[in-house]
MOPAC internal coordinates of N, CA, C and O (Angstrom, degrees):
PM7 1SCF
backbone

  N    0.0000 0     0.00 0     0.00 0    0    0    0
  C    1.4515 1     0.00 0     0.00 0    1    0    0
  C    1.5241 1   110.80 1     0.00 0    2    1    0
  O    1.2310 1   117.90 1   149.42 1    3    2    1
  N    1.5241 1   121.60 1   -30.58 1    3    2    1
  C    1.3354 1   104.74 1  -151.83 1    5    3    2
  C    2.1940 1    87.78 1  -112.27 1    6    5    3
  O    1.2310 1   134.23 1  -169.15 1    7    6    5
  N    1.4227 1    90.08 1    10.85 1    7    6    5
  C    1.5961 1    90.47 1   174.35 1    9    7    6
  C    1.9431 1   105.33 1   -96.48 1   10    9    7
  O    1.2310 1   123.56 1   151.14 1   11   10    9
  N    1.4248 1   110.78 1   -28.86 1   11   10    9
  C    1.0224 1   118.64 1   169.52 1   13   11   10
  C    1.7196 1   117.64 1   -67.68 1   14   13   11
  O    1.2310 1   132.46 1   155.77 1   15   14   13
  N    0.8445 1    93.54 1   -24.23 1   15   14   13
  C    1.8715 1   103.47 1  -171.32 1   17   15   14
  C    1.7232 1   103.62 1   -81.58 1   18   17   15
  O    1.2310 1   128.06 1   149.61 1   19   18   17
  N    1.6747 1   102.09 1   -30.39 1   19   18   17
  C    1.7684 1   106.74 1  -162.28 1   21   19   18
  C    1.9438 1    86.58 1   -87.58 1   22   21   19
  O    1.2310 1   117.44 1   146.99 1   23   22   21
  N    1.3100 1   122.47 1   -33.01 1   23   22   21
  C    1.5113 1   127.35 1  -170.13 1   25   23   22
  C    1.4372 1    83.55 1   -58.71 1   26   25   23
  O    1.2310 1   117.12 1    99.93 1   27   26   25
  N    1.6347 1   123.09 1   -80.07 1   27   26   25
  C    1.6796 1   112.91 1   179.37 1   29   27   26
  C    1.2902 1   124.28 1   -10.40 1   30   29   27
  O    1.2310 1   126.39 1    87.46 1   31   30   29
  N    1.4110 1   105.31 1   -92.54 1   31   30   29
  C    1.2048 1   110.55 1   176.26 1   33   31   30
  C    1.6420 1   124.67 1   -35.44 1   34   33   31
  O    1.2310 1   117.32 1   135.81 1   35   34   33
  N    1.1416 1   122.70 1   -44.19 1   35   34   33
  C    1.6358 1   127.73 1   154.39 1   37   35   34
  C    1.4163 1   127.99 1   -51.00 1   38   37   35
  O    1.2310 1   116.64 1   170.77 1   39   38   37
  N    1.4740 1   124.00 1    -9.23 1   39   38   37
  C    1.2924 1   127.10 1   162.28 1   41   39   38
  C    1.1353 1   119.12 1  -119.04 1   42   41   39
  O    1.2310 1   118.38 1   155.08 1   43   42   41
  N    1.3947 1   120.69 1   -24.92 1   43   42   41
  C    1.6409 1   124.34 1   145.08 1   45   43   42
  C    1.5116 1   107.91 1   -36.00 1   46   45   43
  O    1.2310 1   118.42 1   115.01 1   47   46   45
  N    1.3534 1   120.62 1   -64.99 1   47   46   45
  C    1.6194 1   121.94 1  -158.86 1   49   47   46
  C    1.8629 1    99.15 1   -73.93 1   50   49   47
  O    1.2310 1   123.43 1   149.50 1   51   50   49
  N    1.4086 1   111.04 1   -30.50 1   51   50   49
  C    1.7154 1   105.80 1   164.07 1   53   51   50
  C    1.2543 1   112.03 1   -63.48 1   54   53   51
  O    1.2310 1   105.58 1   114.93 1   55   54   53
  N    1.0883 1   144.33 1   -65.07 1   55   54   53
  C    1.1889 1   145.75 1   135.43 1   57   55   54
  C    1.2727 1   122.52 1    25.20 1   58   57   55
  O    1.2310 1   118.54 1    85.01 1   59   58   57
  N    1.3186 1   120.38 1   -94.99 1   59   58   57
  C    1.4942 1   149.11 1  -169.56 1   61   59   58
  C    2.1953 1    95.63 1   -55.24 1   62   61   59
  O    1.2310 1   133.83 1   134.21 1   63   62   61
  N    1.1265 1    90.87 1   -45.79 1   63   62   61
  C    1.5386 1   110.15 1  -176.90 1   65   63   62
  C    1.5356 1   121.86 1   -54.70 1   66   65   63
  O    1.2310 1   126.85 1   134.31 1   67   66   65
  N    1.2990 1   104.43 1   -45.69 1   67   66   65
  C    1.4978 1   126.76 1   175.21 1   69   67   66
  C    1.0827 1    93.88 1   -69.06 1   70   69   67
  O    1.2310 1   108.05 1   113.39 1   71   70   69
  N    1.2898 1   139.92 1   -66.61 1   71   70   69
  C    1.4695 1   135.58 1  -151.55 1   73   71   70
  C    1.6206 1   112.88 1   -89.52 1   74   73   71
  O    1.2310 1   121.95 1   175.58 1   75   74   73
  N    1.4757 1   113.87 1    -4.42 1   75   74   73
  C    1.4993 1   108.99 1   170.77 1   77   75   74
  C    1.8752 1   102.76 1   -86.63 1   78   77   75
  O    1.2310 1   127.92 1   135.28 1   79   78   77
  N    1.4144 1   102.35 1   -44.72 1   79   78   77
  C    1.3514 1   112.19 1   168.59 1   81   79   78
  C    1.6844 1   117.23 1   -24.15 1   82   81   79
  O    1.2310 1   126.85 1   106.61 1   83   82   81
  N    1.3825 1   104.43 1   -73.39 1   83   82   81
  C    1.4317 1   114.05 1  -170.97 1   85   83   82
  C    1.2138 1   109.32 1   -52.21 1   86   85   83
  O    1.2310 1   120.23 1   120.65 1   87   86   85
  N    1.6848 1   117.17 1   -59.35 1   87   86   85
  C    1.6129 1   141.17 1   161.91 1   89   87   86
  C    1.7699 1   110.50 1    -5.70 1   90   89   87
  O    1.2310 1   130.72 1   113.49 1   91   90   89
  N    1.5375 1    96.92 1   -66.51 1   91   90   89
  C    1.3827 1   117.59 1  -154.22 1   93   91   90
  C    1.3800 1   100.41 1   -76.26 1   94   93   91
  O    1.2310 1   116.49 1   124.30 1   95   94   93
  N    1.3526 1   124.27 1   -55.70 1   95   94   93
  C    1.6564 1   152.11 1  -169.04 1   97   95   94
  C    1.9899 1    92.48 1   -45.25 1   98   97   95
  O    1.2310 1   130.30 1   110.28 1   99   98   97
  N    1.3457 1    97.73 1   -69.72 1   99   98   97
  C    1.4466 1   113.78 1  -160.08 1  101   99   98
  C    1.8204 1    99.55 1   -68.28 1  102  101   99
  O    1.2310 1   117.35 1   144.36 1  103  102  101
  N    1.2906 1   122.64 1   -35.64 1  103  102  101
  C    1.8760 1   119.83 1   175.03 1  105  103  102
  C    1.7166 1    87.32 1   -90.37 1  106  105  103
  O    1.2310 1    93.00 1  -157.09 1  107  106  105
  N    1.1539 1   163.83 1    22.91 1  107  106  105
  C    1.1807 1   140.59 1   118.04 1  109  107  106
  C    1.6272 1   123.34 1   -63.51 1  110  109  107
  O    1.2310 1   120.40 1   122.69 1  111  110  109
  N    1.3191 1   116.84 1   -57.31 1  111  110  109
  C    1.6077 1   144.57 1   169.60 1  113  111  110
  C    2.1731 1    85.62 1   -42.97 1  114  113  111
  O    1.2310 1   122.50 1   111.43 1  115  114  113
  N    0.8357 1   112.82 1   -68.57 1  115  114  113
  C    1.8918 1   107.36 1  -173.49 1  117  115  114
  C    1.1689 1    91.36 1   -50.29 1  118  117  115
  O    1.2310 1   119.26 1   107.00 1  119  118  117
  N    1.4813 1   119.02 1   -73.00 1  119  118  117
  C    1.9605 1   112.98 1  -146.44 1  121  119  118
  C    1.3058 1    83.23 1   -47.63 1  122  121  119
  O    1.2310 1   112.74 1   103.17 1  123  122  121
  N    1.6899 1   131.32 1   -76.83 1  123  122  121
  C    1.4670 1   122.66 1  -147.64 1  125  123  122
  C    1.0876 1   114.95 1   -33.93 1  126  125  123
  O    1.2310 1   120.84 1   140.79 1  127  126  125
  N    2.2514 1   115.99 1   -39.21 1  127  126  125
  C    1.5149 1   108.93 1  -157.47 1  129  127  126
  C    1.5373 1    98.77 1   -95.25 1  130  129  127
  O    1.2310 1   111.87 1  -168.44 1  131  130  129
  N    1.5556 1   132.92 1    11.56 1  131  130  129
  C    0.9075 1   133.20 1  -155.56 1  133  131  130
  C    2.0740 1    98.79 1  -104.45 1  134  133  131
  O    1.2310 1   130.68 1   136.93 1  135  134  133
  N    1.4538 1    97.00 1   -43.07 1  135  134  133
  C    1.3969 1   109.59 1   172.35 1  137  135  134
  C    1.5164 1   130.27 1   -87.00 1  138  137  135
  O    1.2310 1   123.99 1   172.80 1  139  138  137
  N    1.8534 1   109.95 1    -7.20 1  139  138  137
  C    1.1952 1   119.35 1   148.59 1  141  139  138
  C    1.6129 1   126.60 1   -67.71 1  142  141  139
  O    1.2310 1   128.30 1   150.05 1  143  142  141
  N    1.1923 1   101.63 1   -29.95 1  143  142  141
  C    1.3739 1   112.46 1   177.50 1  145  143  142
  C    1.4443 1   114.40 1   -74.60 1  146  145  143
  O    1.2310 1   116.45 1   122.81 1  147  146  145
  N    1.2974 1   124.35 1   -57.19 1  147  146  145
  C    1.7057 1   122.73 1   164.45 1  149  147  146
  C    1.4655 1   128.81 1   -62.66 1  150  149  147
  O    1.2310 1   124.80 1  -171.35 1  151  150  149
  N    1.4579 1   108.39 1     8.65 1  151  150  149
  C    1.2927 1   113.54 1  -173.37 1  153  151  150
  C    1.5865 1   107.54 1  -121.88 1  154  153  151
  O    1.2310 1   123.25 1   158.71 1  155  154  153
  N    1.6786 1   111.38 1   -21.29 1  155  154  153
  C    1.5224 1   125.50 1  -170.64 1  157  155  154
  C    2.2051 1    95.67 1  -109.43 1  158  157  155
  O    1.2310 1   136.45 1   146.53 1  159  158  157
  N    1.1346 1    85.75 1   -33.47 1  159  158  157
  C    1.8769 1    87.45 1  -175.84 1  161  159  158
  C    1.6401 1    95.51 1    96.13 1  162  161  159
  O    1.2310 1   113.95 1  -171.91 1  163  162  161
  N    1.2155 1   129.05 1     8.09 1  163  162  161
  C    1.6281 1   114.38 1  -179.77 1  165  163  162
  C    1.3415 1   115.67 1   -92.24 1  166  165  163
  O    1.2310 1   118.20 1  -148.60 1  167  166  165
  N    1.3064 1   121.04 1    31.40 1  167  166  165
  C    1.6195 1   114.64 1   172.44 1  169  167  166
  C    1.1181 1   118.95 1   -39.22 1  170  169  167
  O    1.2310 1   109.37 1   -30.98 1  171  170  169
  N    1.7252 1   137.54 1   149.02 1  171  170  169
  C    1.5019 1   105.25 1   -16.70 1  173  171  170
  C    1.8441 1    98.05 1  -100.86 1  174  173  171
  O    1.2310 1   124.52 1  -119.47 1  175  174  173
  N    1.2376 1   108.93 1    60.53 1  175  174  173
  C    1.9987 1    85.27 1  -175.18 1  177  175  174
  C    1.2465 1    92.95 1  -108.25 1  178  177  175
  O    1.2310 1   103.89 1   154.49 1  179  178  177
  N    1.2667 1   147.29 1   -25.51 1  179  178  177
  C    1.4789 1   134.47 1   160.76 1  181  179  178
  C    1.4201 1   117.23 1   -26.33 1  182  181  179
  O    1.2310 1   123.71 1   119.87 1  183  182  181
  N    1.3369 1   110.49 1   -60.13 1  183  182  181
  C    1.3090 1   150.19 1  -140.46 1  185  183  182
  C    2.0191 1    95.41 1   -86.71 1  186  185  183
  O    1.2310 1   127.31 1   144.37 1  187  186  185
  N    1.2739 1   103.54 1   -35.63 1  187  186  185
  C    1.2492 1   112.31 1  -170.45 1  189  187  186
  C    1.8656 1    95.83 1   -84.02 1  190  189  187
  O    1.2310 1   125.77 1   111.58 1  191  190  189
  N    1.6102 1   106.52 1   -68.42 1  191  190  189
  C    1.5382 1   117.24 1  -171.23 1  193  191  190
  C    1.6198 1    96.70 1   -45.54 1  194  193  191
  O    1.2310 1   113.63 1   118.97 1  195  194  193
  N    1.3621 1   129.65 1   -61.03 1  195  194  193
  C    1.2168 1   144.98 1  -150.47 1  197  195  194
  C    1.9058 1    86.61 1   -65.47 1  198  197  195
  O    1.2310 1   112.33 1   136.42 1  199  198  197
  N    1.2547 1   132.07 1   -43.58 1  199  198  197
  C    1.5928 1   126.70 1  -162.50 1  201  199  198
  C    1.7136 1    89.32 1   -71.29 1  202  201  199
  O    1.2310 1   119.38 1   122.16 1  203  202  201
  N    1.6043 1   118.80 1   -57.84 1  203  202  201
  C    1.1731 1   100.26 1   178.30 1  205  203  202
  C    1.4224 1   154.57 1   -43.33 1  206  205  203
  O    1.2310 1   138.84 1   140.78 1  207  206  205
  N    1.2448 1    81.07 1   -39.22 1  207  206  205
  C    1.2083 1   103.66 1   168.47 1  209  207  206
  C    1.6244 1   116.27 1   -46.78 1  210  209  207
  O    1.2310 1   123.91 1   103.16 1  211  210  209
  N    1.5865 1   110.10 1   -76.84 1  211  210  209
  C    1.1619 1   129.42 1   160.51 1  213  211  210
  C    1.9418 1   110.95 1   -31.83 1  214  213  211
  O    1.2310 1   100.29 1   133.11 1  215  214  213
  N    0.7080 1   153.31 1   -46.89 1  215  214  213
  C    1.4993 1   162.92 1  -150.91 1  217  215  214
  C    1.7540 1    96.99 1  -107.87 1  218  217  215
  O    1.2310 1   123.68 1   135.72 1  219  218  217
  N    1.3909 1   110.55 1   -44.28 1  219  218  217
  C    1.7025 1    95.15 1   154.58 1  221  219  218
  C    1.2431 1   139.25 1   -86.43 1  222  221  219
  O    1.2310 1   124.86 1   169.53 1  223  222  221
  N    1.5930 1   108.28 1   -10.47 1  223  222  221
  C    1.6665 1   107.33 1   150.88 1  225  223  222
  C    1.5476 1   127.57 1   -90.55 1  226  225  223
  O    1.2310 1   126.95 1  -169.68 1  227  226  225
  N    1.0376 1   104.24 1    10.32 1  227  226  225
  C    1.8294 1   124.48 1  -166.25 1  229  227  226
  C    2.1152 1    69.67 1   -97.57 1  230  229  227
  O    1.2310 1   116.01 1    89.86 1  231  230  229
  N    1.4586 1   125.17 1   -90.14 1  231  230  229
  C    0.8922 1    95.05 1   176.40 1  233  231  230
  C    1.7331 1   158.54 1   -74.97 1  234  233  231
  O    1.2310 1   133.70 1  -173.95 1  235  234  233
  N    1.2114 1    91.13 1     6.05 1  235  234  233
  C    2.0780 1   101.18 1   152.46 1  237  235  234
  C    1.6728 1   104.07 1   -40.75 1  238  237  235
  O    1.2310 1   126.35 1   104.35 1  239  238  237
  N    1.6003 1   105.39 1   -75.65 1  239  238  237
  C    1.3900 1   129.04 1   173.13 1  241  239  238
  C    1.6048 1    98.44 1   -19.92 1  242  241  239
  O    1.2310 1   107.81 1   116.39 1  243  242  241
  N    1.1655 1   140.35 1   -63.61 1  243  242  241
  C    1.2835 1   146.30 1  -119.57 1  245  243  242
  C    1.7721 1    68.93 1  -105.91 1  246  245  243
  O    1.2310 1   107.08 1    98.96 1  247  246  245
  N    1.2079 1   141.67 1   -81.04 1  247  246  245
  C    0.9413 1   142.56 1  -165.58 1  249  247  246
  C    1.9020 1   118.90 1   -28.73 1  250  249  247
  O    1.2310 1   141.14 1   127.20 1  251  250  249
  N    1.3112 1    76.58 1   -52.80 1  251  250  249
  C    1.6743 1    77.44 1  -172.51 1  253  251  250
  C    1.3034 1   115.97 1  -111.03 1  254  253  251
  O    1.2310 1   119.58 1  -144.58 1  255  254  253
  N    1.2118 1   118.40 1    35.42 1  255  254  253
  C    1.8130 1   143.18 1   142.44 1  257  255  254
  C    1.2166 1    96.00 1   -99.35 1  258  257  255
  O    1.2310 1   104.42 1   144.28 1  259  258  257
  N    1.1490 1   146.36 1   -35.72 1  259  258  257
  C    1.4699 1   116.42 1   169.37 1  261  259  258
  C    0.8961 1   114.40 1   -80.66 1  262  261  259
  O    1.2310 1   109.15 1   153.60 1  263  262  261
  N    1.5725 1   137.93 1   -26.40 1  263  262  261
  C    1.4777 1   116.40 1  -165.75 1  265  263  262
  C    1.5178 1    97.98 1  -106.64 1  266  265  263
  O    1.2310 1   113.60 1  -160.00 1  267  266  265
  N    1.8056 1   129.72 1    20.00 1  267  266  265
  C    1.3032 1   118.42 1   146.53 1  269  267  266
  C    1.8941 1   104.43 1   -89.75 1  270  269  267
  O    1.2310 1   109.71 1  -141.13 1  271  270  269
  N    0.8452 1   136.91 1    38.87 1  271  270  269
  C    1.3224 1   129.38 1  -152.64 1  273  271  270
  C    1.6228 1   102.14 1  -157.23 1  274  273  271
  O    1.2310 1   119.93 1   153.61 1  275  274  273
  N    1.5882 1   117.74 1   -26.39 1  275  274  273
  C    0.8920 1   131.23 1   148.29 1  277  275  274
  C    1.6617 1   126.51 1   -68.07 1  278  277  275
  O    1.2310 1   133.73 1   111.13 1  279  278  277
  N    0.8572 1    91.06 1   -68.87 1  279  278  277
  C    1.8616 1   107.06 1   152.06 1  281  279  278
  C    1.1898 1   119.19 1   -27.45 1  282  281  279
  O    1.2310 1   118.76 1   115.34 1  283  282  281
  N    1.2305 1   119.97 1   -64.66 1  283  282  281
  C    1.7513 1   123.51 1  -179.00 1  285  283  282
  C    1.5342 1   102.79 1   -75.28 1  286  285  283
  O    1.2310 1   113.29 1   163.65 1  287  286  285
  N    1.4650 1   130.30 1   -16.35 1  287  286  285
  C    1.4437 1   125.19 1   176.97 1  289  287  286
  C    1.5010 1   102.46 1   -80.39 1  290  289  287
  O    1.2310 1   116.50 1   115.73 1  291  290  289
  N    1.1384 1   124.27 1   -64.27 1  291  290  289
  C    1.2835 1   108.28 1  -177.97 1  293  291  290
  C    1.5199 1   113.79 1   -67.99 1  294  293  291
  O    1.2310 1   103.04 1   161.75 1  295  294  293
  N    1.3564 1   148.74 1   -18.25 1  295  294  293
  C    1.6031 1   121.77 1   147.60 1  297  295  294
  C    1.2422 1   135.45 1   -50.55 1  298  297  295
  O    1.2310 1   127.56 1   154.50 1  299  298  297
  N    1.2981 1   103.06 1   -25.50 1  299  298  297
  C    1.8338 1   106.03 1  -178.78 1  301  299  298
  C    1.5873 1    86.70 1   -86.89 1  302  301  299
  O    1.2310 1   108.36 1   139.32 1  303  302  301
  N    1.3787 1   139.37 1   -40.68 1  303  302  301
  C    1.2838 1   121.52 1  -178.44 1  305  303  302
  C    1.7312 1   125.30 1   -63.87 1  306  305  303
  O    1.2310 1   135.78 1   159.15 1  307  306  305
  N    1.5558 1    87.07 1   -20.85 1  307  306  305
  C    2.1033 1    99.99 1   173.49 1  309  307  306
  C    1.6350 1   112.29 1   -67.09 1  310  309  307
  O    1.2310 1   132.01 1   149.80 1  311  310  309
  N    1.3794 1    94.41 1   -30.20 1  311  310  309
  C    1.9091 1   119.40 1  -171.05 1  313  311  310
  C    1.7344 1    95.58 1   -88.11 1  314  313  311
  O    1.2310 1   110.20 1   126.81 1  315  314  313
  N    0.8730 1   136.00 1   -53.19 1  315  314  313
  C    1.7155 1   133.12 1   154.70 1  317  315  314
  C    1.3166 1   117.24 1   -18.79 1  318  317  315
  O    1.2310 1   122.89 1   107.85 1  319  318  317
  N    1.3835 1   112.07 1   -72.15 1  319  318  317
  C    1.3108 1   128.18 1   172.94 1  321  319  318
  C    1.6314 1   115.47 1   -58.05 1  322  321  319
  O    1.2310 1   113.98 1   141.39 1  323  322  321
  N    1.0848 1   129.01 1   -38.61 1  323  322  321
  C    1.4086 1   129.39 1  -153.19 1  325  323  322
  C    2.1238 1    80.33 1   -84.61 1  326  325  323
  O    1.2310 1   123.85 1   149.64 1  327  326  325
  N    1.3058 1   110.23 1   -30.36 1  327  326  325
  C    1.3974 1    99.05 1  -153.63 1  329  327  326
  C    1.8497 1    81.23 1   -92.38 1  330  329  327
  O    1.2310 1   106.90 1   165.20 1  331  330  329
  N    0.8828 1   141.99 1   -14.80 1  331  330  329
  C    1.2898 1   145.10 1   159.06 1  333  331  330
  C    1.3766 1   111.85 1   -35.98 1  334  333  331
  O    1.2310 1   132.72 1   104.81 1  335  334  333
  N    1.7410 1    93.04 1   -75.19 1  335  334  333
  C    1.3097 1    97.98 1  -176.25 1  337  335  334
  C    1.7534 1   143.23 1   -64.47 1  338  337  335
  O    1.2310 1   132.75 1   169.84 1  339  338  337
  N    1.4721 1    92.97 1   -10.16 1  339  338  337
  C    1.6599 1   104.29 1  -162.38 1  341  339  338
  C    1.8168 1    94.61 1  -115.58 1  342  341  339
  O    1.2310 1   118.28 1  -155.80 1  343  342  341
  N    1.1373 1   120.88 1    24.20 1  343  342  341
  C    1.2942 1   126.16 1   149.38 1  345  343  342
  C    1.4252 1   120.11 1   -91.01 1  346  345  343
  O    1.2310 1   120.10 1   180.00 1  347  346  345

């Protein structure tokens, strides 16, 4: 029970993580293109390049939280097995 409860909480906090990631990535990528633009006079293409930007490193982020998360699933599953086997 209380291994099931700690797995929760471990995909809750993946979870929560991914989605502040993207959140944060993509309203950084705006402000930058938002204050290039009032500072250069090129409204809105700062504002546009600069979101993309942001929204394709929001998902980089997303990428490689899963595949450290993948990674750590199959070691604890190598460590499963090993304790499987040597009983």
């Amino acid at each position: 029970m209380a291994e099931n409860k700690r797995q929760l909480m471990k995909s809750l906090s993946f979870l929560s993580s991914v989605g502040i990631a993207m959140v944060a990535s993509s309203f950084i990528g705006l402000f930058i293109g938002y204050y290039l633009d009032k500072w250069l006079g090129t409204s809105p293409w700062m504002t546009l390049i600069w979101l993309g930007f942001g929204i394709a490193s929001g998902f980089r982020n997303i990428f490689i939280l899963a595949r450290r998360a993948l990674r750590e699933e199959g070691q604890n599953e190598e460590q499963d097995q090993r304790k499987d086997g040597s009983d």
